[in-house]
Backbone bond lengths (Angstrom), bond angles and torsions (degrees), N, CA, C in turn:
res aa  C-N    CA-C-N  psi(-1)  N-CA   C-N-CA  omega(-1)  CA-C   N-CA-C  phi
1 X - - - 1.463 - - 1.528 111.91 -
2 X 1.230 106.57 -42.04 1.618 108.06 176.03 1.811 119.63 -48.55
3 X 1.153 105.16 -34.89 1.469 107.55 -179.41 1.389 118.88 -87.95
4 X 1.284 129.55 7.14 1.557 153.60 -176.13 1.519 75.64 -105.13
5 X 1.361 138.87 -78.44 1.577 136.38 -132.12 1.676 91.03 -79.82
6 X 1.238 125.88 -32.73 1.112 140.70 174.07 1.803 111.72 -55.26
7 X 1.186 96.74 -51.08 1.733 89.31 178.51 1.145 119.08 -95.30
8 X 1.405 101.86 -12.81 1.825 101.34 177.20 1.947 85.76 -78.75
9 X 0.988 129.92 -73.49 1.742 111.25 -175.44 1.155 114.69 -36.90
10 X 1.426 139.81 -58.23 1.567 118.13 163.63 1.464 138.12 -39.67
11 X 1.364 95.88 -30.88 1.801 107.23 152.38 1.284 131.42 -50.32
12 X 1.210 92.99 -65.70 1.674 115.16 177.06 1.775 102.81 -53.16
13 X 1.567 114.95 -60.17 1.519 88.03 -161.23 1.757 110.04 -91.05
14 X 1.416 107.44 16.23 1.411 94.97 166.46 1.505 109.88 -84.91
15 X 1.551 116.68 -46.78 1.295 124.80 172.84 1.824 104.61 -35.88
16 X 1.236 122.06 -64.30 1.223 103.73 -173.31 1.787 133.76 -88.85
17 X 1.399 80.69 44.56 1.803 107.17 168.87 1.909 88.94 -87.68
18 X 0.956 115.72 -64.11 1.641 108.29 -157.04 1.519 110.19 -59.02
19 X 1.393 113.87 91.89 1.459 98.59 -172.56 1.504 99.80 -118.55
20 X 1.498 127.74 2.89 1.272 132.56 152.48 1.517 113.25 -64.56
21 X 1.494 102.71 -64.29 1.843 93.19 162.54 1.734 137.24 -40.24
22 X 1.290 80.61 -33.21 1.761 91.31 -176.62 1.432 101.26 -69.12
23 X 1.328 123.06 -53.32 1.606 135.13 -168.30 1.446 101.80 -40.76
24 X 1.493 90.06 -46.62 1.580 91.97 -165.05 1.976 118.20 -80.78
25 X 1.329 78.63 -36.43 1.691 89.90 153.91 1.710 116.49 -50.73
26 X 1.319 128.27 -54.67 1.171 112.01 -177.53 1.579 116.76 -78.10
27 X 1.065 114.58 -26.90 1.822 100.94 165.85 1.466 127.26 -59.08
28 X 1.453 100.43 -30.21 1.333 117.80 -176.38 1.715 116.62 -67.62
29 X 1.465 102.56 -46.63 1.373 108.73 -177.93 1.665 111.81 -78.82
30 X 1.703 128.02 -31.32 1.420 136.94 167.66 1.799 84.13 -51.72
31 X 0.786 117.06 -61.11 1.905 115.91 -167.51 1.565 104.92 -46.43
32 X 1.258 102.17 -38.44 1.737 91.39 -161.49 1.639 109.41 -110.45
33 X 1.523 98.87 -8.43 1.921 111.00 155.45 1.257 101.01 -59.26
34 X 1.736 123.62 -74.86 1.677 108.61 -170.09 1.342 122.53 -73.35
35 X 1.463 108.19 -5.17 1.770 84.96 158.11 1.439 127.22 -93.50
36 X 1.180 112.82 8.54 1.230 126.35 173.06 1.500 102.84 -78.00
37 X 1.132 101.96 -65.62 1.632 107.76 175.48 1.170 140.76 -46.04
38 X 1.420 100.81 -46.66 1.622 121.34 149.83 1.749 110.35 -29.08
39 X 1.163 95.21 -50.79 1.905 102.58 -157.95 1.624 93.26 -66.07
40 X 1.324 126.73 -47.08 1.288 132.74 -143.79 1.650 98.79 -103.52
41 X 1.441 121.32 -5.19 1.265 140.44 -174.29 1.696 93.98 -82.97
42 X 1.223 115.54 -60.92 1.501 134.20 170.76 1.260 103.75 -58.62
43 X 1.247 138.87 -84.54 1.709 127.41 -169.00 1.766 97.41 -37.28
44 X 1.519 133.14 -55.40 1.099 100.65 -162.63 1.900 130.52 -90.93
45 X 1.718 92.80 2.99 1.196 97.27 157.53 1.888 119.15 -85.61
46 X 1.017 117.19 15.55 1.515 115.39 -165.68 1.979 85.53 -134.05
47 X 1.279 119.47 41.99 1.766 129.84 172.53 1.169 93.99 64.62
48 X 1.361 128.03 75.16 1.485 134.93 144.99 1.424 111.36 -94.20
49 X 1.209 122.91 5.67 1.694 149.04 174.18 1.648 106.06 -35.47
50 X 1.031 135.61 121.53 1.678 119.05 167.33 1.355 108.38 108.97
51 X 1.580 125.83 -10.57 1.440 129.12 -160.42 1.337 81.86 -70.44
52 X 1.550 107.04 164.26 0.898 119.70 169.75 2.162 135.36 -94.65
53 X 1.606 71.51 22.85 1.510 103.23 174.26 1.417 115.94 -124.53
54 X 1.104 139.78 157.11 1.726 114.57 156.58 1.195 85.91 -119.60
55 X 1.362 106.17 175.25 1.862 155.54 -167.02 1.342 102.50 -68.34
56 X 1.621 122.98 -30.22 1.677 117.03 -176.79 1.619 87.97 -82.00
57 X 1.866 105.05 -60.66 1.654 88.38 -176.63 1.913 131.25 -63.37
58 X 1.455 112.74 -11.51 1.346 107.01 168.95 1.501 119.93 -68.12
59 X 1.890 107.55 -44.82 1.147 105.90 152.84 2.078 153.14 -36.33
60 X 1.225 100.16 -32.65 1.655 124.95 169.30 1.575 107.27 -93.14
61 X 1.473 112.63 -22.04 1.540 121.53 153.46 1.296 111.55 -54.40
62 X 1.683 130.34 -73.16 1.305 136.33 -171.02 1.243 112.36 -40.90
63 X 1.713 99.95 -68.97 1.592 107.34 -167.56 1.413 124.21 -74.00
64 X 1.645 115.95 -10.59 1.406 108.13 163.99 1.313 94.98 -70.10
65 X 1.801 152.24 -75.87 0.955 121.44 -142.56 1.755 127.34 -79.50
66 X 1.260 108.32 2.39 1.776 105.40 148.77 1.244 97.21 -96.54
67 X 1.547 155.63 68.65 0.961 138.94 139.70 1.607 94.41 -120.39
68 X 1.567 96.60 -39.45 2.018 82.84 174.85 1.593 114.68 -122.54
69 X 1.592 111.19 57.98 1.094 114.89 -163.67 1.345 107.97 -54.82
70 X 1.272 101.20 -52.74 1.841 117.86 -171.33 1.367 108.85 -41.85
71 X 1.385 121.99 -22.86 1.684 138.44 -175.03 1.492 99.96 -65.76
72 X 0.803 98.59 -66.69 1.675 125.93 -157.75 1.648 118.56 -93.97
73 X 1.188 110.76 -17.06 1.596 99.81 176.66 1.626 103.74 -104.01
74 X 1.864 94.36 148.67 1.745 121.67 -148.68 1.784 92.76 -91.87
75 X 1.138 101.23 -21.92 1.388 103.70 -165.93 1.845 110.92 -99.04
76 X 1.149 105.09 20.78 1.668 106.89 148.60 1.489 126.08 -96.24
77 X 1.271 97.52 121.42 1.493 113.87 175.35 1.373 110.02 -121.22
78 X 1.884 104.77 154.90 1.333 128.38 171.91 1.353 110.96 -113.36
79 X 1.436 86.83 106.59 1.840 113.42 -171.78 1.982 102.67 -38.65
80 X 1.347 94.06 -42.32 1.573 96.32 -152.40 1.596 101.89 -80.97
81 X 1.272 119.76 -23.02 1.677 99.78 168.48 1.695 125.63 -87.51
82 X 1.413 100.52 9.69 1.719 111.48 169.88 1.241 87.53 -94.43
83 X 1.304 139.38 -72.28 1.693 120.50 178.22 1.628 123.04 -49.28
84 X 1.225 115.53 -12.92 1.555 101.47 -176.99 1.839 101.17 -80.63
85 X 1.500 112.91 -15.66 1.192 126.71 -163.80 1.169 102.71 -77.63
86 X 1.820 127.47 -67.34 1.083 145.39 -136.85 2.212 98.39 -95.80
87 X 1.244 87.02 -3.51 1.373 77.37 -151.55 1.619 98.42 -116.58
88 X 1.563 121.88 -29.77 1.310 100.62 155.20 1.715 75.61 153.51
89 X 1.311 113.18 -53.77 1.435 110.47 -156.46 1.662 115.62 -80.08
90 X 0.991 123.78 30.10 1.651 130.24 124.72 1.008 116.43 -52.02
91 X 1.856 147.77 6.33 1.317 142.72 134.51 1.616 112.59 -49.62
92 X 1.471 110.42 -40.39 1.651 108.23 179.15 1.273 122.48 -89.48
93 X 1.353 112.24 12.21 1.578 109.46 167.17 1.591 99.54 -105.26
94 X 1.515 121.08 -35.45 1.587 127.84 149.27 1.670 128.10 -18.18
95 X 1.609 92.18 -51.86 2.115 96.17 157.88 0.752 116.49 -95.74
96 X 1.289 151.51 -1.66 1.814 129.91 148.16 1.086 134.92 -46.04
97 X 1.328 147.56 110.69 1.376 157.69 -157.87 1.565 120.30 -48.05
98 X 1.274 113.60 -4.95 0.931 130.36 -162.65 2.140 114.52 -102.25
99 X 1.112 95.51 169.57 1.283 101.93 175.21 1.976 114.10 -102.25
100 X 1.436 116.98 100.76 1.282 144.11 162.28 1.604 103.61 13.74
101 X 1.251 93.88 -97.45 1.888 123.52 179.38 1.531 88.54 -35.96
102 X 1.390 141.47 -92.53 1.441 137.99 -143.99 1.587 94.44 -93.46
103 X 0.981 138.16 35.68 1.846 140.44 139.20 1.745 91.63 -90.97
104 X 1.278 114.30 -64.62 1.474 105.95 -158.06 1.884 98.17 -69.58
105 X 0.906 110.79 -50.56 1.945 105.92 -177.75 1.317 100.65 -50.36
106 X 1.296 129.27 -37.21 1.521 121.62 177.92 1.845 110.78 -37.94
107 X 1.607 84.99 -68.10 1.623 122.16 -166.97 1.617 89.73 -50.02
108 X 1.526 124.84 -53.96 1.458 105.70 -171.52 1.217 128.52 -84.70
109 X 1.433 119.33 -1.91 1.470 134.73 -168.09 1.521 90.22 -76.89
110 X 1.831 105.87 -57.30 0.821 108.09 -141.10 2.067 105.17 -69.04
111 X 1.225 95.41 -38.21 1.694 97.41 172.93 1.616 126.22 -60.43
112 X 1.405 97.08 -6.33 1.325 91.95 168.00 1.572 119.62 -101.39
113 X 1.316 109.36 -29.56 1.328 106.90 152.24 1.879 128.40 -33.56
114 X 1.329 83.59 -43.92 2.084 97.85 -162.37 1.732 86.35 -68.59
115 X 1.169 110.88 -46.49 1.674 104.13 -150.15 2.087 85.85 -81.97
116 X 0.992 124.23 -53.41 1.653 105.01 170.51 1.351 123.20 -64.52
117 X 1.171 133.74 2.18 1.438 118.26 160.09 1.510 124.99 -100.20
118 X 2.172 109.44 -14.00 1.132 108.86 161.54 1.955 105.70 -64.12
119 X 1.441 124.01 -29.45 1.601 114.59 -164.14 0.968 117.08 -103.28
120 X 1.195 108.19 -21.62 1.409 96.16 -171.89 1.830 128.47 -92.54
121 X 1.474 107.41 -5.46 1.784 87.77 151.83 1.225 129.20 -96.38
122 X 1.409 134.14 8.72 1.262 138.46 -171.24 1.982 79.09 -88.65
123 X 0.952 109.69 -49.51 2.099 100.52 -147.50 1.991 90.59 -83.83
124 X 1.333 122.29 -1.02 1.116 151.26 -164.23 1.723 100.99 -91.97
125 X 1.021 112.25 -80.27 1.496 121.01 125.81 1.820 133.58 36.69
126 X 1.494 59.36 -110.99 1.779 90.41 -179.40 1.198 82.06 -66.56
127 X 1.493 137.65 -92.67 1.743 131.72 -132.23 1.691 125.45 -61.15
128 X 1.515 89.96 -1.07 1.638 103.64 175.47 1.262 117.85 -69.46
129 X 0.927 115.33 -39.74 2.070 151.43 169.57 1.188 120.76 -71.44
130 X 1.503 117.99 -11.34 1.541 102.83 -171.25 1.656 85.60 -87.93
131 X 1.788 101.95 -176.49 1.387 106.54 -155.89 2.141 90.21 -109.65
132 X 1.203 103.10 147.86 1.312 112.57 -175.31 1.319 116.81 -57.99
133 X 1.655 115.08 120.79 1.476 122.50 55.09 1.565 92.76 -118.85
134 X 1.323 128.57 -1.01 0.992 97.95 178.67 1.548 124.04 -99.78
135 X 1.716 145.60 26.57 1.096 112.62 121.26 0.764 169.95 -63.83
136 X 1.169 122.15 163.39 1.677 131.75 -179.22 2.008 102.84 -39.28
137 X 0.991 122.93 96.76 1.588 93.35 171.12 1.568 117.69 -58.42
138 X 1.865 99.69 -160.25 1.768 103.71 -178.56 1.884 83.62 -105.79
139 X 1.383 96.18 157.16 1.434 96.16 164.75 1.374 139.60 -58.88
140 X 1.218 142.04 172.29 1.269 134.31 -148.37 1.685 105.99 -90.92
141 X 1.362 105.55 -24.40 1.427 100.36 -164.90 1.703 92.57 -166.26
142 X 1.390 130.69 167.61 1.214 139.88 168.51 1.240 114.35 -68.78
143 X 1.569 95.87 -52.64 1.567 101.58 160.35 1.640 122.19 -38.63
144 X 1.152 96.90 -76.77 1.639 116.85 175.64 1.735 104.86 -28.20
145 X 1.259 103.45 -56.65 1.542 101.71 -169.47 1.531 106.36 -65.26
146 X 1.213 115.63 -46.35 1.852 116.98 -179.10 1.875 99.39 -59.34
147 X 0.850 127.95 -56.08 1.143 121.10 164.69 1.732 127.78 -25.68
148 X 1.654 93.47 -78.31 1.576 107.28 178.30 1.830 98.11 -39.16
149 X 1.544 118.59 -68.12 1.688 103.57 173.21 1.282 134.83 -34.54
150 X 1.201 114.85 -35.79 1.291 119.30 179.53 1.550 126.18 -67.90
151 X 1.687 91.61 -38.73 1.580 117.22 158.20 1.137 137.51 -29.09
152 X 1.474 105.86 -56.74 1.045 143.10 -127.60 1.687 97.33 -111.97
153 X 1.238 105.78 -53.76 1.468 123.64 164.73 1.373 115.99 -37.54
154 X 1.651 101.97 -79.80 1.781 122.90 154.00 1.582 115.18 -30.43
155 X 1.154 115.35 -34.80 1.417 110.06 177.56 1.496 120.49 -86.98
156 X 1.082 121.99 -26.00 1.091 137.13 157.83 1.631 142.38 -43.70
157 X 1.611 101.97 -38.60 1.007 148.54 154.88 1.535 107.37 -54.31
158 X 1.237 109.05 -79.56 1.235 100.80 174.91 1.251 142.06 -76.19
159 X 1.224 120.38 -6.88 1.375 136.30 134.70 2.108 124.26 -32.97
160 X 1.245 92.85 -56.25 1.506 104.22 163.01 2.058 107.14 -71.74
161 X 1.274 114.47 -46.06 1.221 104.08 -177.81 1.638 114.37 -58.50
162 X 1.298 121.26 -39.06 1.861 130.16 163.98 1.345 105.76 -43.11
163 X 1.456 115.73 -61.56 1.560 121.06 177.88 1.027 149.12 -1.84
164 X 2.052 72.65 -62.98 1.674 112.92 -166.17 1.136 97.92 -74.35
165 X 1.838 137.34 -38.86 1.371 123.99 -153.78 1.709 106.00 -83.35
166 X 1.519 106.78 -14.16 1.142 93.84 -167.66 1.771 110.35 -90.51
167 X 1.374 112.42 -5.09 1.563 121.00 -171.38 1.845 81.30 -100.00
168 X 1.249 129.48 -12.93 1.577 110.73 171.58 1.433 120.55 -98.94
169 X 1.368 104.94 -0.34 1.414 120.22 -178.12 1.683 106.95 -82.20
170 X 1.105 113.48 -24.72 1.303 119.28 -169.74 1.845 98.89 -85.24
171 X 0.918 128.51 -0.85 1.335 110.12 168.32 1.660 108.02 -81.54
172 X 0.954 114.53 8.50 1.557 127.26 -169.84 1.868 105.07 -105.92
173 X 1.192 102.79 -86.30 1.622 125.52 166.85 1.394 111.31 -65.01
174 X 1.489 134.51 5.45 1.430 128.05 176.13 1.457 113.19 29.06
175 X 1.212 139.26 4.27 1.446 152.30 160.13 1.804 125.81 -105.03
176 X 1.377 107.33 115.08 1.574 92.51 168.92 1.226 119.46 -95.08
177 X 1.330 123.89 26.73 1.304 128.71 -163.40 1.911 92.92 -72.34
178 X 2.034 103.89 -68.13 1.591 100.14 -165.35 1.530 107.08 -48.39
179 X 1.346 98.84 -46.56 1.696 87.16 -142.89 1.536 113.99 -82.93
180 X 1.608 107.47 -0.98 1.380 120.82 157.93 1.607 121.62 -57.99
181 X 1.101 92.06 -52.47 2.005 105.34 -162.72 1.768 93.69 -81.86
182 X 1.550 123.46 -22.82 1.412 128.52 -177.43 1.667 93.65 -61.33
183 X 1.551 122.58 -54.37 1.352 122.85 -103.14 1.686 73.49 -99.94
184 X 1.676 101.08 -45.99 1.316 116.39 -166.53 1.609 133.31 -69.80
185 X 1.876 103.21 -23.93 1.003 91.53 176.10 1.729 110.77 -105.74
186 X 1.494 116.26 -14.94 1.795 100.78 156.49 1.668 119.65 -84.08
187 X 1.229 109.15 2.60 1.702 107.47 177.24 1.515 97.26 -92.53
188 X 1.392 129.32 -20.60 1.645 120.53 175.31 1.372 109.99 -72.83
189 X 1.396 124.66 -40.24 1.163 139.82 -139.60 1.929 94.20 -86.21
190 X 1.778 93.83 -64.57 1.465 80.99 173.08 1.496 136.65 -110.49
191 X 1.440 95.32 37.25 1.556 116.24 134.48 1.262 135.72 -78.54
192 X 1.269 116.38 3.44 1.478 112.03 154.43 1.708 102.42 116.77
193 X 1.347 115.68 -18.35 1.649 139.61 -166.45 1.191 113.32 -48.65
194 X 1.516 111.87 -54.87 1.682 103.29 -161.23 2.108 88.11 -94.74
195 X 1.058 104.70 -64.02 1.826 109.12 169.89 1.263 105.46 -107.50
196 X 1.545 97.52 150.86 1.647 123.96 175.23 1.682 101.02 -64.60
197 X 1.857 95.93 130.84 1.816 89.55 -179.18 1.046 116.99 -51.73
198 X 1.965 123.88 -44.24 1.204 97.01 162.38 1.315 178.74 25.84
199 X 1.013 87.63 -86.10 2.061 128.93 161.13 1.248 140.46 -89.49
200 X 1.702 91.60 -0.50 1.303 113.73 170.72 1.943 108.84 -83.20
201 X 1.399 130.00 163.74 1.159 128.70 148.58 1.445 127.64 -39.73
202 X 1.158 118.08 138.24 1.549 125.57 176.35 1.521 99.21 -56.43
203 X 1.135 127.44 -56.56 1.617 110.24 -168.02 2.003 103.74 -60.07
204 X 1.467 113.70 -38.52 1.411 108.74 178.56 1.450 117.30 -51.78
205 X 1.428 94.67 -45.32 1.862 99.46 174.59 1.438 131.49 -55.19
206 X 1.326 95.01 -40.22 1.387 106.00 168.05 1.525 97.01 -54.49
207 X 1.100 140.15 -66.06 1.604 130.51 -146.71 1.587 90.74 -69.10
208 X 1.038 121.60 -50.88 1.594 122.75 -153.83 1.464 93.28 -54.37
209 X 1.353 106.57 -41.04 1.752 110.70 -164.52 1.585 113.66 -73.32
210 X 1.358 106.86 -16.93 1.675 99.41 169.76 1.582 115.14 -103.02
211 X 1.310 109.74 16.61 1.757 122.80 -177.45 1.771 85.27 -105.37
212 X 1.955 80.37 160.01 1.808 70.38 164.79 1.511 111.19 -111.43
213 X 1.266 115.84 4.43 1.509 105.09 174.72 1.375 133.50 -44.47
214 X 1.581 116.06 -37.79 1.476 119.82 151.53 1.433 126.39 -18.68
215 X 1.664 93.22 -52.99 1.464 97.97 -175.28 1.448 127.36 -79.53
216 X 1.623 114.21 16.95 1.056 127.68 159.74 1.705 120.40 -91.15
217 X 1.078 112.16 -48.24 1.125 109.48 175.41 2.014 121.27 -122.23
218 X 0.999 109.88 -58.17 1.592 116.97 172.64 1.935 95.58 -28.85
219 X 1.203 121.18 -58.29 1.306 122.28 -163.96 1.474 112.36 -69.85
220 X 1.165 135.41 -61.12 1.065 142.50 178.06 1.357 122.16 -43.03
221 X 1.690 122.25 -45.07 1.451 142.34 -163.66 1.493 95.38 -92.87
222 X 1.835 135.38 -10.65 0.841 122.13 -154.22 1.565 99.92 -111.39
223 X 1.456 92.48 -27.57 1.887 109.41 175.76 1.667 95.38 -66.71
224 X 0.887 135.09 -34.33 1.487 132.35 -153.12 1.754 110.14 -85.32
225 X 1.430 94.75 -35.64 1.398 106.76 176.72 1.797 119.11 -110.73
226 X 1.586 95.79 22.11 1.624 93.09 157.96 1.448 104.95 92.50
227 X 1.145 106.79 -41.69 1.801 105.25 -170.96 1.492 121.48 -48.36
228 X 1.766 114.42 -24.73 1.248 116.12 -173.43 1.739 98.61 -119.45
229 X 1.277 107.67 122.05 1.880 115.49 -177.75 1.465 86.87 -38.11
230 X 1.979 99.82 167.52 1.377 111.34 147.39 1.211 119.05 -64.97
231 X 1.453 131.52 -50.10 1.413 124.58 -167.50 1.370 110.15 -66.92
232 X 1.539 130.25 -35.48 1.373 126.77 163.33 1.439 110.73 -54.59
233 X 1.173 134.56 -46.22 1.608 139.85 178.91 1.129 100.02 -48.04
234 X 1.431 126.77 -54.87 1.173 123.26 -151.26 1.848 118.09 -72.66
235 X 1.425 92.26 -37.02 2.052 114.85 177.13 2.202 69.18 -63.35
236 X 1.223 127.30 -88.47 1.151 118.63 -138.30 1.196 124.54 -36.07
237 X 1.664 115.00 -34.61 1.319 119.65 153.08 1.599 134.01 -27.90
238 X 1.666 89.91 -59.22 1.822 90.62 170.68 1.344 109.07 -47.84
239 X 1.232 104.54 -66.03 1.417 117.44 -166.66 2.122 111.97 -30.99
240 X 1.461 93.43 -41.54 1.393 92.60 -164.48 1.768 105.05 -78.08
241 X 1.118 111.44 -36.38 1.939 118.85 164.97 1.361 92.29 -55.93
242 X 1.285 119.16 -54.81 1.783 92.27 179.61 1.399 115.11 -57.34
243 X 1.097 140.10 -44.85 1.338 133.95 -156.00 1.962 110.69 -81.34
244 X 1.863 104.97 -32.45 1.403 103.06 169.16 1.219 105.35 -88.33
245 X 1.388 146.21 7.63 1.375 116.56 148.89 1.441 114.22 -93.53
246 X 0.671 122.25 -22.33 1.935 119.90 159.88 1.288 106.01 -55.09
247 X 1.439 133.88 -58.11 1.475 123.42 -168.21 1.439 107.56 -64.97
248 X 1.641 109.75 -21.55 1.723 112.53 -166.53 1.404 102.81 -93.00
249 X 1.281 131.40 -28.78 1.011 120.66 148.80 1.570 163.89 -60.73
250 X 1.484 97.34 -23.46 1.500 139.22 146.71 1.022 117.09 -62.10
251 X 1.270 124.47 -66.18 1.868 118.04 165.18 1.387 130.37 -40.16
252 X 1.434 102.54 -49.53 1.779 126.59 179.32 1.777 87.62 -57.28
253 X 1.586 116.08 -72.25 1.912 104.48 -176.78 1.532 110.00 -52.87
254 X 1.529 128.73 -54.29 1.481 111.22 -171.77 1.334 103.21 -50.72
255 X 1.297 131.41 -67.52 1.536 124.36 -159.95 1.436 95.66 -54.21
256 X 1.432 139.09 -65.65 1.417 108.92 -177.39 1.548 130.82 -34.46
257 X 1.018 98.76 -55.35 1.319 109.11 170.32 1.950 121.24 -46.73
258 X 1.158 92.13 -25.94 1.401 117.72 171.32 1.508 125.45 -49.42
259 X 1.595 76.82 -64.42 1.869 107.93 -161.54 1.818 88.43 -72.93
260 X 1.155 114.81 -52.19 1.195 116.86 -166.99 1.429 122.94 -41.66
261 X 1.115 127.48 -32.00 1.330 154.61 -139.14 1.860 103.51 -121.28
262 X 1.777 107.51 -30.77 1.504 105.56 -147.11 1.766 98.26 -83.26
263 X 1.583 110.53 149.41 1.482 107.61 -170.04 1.436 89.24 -129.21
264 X 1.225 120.67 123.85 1.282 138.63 167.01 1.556 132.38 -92.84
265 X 1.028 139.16 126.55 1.212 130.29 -120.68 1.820 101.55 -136.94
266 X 1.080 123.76 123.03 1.597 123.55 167.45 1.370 122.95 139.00
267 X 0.984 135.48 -123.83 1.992 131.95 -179.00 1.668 98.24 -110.53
């Protein structure tokens, strides 16, 4: 375990060297929170009345997910374990004493941590202050909020567990190009990312609801802002330990299955 806690801290404090990137990261995402809001500010003044969301909770929707983008978005990758793959020298992560799958989940947990704790209290911040409808509200309940963490955590998790299949997929396709842009742009979509599931069609919901990407984001942002009971939150929880130990377990067999097979090539 020590050498997991070990590389996830080397993660962590390189990640929070970039704090010029981050800066710019948080203006960027306040920019593309209120125009989001803007849009959905307008649909529900023009009879968006009856949704089965309201405008305070779509709002605590938006700004949680630029507040923990780094959590939740499918489309971060670590350049250097598609090259350790493609390129031969995944033999030297092969002699490390360690076990594969939880060295690399370390490494990605841990960078997503670094890059959401450089952003997320500055835009945290600011959106507390802006003037209604577009702040951030307070959460729905104490409850609600211990929950949403717990969520949120769990979701996180499985966010890295999706990750994993697609950086193990590439010992196959030697490319992360498909199964990146596959994974990332229907795992955003019905995760709740571009529209609240919500507000999506009943037949869409249905799909989102038997994926687990939901349970990265739609679930978490929804406990926080009331829309989903505690006692429903609480089953959703199970639900989401069910779904990251299935993905963690599935990953752990593909990559065996992986390693087994992989031929490395040179002097």
């Amino acid at each position: 375990m020590s050498a997991y806690l070990a590389i996830g801290k080397i993660r962590f404090l390189a990640g929070m060297q970039y704090r010029a990137a981050a800066a710019a990261g948080v203006l960027t995402q306040l920019f593309f929170g209120l125009i989001f809001l803007m849009v959905y500010v307008a649909f529900y003044d023009q009879g968006g009345a009856g949704q089965p969301i309201s405008l305070r909770e779509v709002a605590a929707y938006i700004w949680l997910q630029q507040i923990f983008l780094s959590f939740i978005m499918l489309w971060l990758r670590d350049p250097e374990i598609f090259s350790l793959i493609t390129s031969g020298n995944i033999a030297y992560e092969l002699c490390r004493p360690c076990r594969l799958y939880a060295f690399w989940f370390a490494k990605l947990l841990a960078t997503r941590i670094s890059g959401a704790v450089l952003r997320c209290f500055p835009i945290l911040l600011a959106v507390f202050f802006l003037p209604a409808p577009y702040a951030l509200p307070l959460p729905a309940s104490p409850a609600a909020f211990a929950l949403f963490a717990a969520a949120l955590l769990i979701g996180l998790c499985l966010v890295v567990s999706i990750s994993m299949l697609i950086y193990i997929s590439v010992f196959w396709t030697m490319s992360p190009v498909g199964s990146s842009l596959m994974v990332s742009v229907a795992g955003e979509f019905l995760a709740g990312m571009i529209v609240p599931v919500p507000l999506m069609p009943g037949w869409m919901q249905t799909v989102a609801y038997l994926l687990p990407f939901r349970w990265t984001t739609d679930f978490p942002f929804r406990v926080y802002a009331g829309n989903i009971p505690i006692g429903e939150a609480a089953w959703g929880i199970g639900v989401q330990l069910a779904w990251f130990a299935a993905l963690v377990l599935f990953g752990q067999w593909l990559l065996n299955r992986a390693l087994r097979r992989v031929v490395v090539q040179g002097g």
